[in-house]
C-alpha positions in Angstrom: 2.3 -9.3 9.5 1.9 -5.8 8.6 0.2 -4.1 11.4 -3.7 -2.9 10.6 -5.9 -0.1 11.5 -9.8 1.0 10.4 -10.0 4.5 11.2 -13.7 6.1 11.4 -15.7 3.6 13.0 -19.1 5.2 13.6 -21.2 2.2 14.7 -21.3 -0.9 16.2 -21.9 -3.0 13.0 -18.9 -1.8 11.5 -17.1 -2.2 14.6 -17.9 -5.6 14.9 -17.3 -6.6 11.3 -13.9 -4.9 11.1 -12.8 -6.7 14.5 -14.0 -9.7 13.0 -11.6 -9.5 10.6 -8.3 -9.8 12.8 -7.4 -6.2 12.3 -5.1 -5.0 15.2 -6.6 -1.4 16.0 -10.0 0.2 15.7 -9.7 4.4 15.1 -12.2 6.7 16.6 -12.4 10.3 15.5 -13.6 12.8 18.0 -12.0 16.1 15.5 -14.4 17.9 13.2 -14.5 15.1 10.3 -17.9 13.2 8.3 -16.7 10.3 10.5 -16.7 12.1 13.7 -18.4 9.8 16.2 -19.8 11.5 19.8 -18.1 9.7 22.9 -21.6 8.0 24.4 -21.2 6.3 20.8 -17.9 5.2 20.4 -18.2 4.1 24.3 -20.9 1.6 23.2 -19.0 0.4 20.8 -15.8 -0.3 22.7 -17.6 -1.9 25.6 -18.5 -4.8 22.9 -15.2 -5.3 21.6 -12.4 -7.8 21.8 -10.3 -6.8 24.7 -7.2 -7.2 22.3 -8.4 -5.3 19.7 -6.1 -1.5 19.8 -9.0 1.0 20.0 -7.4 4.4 19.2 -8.8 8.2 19.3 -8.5 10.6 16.9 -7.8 14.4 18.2 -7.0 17.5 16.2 -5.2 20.7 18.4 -7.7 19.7 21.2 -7.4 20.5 25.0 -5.2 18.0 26.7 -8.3 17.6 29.5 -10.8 17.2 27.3 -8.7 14.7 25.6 -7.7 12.5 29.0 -11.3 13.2 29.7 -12.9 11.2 26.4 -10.2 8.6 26.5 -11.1 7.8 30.0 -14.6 7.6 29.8 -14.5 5.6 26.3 -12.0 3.4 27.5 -9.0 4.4 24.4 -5.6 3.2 25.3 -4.1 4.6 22.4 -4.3 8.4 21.1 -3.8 9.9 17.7 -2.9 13.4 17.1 -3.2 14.5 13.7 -3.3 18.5 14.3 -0.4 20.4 14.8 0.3 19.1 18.4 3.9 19.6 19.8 6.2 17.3 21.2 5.2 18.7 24.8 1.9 18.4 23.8 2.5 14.3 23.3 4.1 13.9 26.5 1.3 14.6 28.0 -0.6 12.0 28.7 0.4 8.5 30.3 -0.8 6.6 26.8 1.0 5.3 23.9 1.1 8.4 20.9 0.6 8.1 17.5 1.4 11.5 16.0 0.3 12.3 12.2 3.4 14.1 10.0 1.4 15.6 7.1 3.6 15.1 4.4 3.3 18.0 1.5 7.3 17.1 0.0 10.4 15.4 1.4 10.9 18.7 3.5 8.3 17.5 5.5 10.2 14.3 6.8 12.1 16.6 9.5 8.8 16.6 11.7 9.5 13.3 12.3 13.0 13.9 14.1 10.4 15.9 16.5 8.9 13.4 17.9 11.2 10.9 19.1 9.4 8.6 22.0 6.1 8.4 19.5 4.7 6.0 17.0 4.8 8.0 13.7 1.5 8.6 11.2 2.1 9.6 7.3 -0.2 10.8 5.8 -1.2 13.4 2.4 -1.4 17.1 3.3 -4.4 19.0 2.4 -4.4 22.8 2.9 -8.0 22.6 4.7 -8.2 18.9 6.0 -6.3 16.9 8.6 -6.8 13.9 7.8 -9.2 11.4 5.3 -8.2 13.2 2.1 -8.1 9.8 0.3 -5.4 10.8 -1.9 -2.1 8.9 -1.6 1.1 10.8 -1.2 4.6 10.0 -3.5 5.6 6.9 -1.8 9.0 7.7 -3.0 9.0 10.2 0.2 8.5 7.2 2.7 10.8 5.3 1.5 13.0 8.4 2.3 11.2 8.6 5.8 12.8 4.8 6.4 15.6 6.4 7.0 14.5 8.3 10.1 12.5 5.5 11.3 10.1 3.3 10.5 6.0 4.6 10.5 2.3 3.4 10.1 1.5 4.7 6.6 -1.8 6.6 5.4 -3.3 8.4 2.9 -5.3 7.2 0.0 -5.0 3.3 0.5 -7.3 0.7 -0.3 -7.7 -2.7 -1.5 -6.2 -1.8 -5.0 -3.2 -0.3 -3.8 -2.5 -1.1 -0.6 -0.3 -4.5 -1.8 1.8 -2.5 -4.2 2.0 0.0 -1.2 3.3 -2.5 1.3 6.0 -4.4 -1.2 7.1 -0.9 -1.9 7.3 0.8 1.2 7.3 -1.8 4.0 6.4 0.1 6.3 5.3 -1.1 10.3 1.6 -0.7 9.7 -1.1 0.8 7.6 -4.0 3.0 8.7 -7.1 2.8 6.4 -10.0 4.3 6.3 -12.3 6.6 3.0 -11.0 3.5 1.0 -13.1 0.5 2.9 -16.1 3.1 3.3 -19.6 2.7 1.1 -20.3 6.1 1.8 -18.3 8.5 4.5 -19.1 7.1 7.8 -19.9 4.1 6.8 -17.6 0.8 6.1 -17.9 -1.9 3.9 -17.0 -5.0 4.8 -16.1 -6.5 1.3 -14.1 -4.1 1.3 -12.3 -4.3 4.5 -12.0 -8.5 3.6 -10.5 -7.5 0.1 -7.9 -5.1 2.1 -6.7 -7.6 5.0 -6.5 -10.3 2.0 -4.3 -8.4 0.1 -2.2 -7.4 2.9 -1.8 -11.0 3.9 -0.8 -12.1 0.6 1.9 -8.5 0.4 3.7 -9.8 3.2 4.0 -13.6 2.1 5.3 -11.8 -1.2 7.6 -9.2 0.2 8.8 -11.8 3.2 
């Protein structure tokens, strides 16, 4: 099955419904965002949850201490870097890496040949946002991107597009998170239910 993430998980509810759901990772943004979420918060939160459940932090160009120093006391064992990090900058730190490649046109597929030993993150540029634009980028560019590798795709999904998007792109996993929300911050579980049942039913479709 397609591999699952809710990004911007703000509180406990919402953490709880999502894991509910058999998602396979849980994002936490600690970057400048509406869904930015302080670490006593998302600490709370993660002590409650399924120990399987992925729970993943969300960093923009931040210190690599303060980084090891949020993951640690949240309990994170993955980390997403969707700033302009380097590939030094990934290696780091002794955790699995998801790094975000902005994509603005096809030119921007060689980042990913950057950042060989890391999970890779597509998602639509925006000239003053990192991230949670929730506009969609041409998918025509990652089915290009296959070619360097294969990626957890973002940008703009939700349970009216995110079927189509799988059967088209295939790619490893998706990473949702505006398009499940009632209002920024805040998720919605029929939502979220609409958007695992259509990925379920993309994959028995796309085999």
């Amino acid at each position: 099955m397609t591999w699952i993430k809710i990004c911007g998980i703000t509180n406990i509810e919402d953490g709880l419904k999502a894991a509910s759901l058999g998602v396979d990772a849980l994002g936490f943004i600690f970057a400048h965002s509406l869904r930015r979420v302080k670490p006593d918060i998302a600490r709370e939160i993660i002590r409650i949850l399924p120990t399987p459940l992925l729970k993943v932090g969300v960093f923009v160009n931040e210190d690599p201490e303060e980084v090891l120093r949020v993951t640690e006391y949240c309990g994170l064992n993955i980390l997403q870097f969707h700033g302009e990090e380097s590939p030094e900058y990934c290696q780091k730190f002794p955790f699995p890496i998801i790094k975000a490649i902005r994509i603005r046109d096809i030119e921007s597929l060689k980042e990913m040949a950057k950042y060989p030993h890391v999970s890779i993150l597509l998602d639509t540029y925006h000239p003053m946002k990192f991230g949670g634009t929730g506009s969609s980028f041409p998918w025509e560019v990652a089915l290009k991107a296959k070619e360097e590798g294969n990626f957890i795709l973002s940008g703009g999904l939700n349970p009216g597009n995110i079927g189509e998007a799988i059967k088209k792109v295939r790619p490893f996993g998706v990473d949702v998170c505006s398009g499940v929300e009632s209002v920024p911050g805040k998720k919605d579980l029929s939502k979220m239910i609409e958007l695992v049942k259509e990925v379920k039913e993309a994959d028995e479709t796309a085999g």
